[in-house]
C-alpha positions in Angstrom: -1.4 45.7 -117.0 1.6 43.4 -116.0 3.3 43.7 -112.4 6.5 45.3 -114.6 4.1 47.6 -116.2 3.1 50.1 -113.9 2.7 53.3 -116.7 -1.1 52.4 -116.9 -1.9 52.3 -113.4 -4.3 54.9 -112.0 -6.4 55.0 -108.6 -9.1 52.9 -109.5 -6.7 49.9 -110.3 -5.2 47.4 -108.2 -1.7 47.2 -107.6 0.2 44.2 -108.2 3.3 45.5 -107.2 1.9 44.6 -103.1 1.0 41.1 -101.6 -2.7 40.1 -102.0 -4.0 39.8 -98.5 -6.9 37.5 -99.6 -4.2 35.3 -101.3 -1.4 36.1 -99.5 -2.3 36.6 -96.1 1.0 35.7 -94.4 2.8 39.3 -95.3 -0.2 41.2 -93.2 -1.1 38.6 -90.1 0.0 40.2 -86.9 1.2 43.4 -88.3 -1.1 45.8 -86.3 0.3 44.3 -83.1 3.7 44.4 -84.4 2.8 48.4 -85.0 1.9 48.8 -81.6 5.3 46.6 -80.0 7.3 48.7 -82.4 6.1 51.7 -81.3 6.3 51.2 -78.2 9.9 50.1 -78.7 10.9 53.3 -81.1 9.6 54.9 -78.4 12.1 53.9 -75.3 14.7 54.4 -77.8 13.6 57.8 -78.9 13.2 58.8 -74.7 16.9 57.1 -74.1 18.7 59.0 -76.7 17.2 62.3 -75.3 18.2 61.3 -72.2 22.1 60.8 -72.9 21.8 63.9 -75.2 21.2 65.9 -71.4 24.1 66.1 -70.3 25.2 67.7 -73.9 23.3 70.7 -73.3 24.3 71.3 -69.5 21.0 69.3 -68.8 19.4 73.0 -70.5 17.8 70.1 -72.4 15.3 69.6 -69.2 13.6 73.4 -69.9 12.5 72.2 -73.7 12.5 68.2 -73.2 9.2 68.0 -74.7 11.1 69.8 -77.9 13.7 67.6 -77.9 11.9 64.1 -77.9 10.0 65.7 -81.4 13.1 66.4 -82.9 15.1 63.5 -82.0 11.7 61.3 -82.7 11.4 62.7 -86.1 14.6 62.7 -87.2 15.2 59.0 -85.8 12.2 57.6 -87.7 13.6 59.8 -91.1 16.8 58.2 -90.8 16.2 54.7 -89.9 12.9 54.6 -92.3 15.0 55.6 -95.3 18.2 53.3 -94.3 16.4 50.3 -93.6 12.8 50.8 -94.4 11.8 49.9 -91.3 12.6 51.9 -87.4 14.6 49.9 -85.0 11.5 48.7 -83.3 9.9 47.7 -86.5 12.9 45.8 -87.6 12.8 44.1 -84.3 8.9 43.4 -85.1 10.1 42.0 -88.5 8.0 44.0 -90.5 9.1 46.5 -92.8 7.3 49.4 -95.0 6.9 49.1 -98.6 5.6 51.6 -101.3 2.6 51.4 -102.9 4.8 49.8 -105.8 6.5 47.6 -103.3 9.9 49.0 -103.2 11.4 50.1 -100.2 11.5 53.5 -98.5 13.7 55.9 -99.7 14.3 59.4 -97.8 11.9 61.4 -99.7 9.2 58.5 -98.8 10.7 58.0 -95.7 10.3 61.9 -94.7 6.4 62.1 -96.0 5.7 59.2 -93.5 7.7 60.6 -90.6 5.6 63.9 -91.6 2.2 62.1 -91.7 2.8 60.2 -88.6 3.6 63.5 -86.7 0.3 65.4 -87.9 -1.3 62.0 -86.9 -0.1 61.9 -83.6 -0.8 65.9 -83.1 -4.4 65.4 -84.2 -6.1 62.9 -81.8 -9.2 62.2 -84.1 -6.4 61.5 -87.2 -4.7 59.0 -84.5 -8.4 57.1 -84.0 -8.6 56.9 -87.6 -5.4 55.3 -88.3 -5.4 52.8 -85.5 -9.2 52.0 -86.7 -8.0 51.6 -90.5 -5.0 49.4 -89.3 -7.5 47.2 -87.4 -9.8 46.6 -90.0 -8.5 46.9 -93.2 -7.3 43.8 -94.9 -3.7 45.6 -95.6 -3.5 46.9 -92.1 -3.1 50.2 -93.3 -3.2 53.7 -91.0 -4.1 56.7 -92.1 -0.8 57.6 -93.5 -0.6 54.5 -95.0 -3.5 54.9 -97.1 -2.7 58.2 -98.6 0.7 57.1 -99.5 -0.2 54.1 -100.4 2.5 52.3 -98.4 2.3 48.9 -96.6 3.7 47.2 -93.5 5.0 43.6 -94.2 6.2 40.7 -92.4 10.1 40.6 -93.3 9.6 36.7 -93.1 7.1 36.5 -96.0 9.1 38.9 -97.8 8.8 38.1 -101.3 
């Protein structure tokens, strides 16, 4: 199997399409932290945008806030994960997601790891998971991650 031929690829083979992180290292250092600052960005932007929406809704908006944050928050990381493959605050980061063939997220992909994230975050125990697989495995993957088999990459060691 080359890197161009992916037609004989199956789960128990290694993709070549993705950095090595014994042999590339560089595209995975630092990336769980830069999860973490991202979100944490993503975040204020996500609460700021509700905020100026407020007003829009005769500050009605208050009564369902909670509501309004999900939906905003979704639809944010849909739209900026599909235009850019990577949320304001992981462009910010410099890192970016990548498929499990390393092209970049499109809106379908971008969608199933909005959806993924959001059952994550619902489920405590699924959010322990992910932020224990991003620690210790060597791609820095969560839990959505995995099942997609999507990466996060430094931008700078883009290849």
């Amino acid at each position: 199997m080359t890197q161009y031929d992916m037609s004989q690829h199956n789960a128990n083979t290694r993709s070549y399409a993705l950095p090595d992180p014994d042999t590339q290292a560089e595209f995975y250092e630092d990336v769980t932290f830069k999860r973490l600052l991202a979100w944490l960005i993503d975040t204020a932007v996500i609460f700021v945008l509700c905020v100026l929406v407020l007003p829009f809704t005769a500050f009605t908006g208050l009564l369902f806030f909670g509501a309004l944050l999900f939906v905003f928050g979704f639809a944010y990381r849909v739209v900026t994960i599909a235009t850019g493959s990577a949320t304001w605050g992981m462009r910010l980061m410099s890192i970016e997601l990548h498929q499990s063939d390393g092209a970049r997220f499109g809106l379908g992909a971008a969608f199933l790891h909005t959806l993924g994230f959001t059952i994550s975050v619902a489920f405590p125990i699924l959010q322990i998971i992910s932020i224990v697989l991003m620690i210790t495995t060597a791609r820095k993957q969560g839990l959505t991650d995995h099942v997609m088999g999507s990466v996060l990459i430094n931008r700078a060691a883009r290849y």
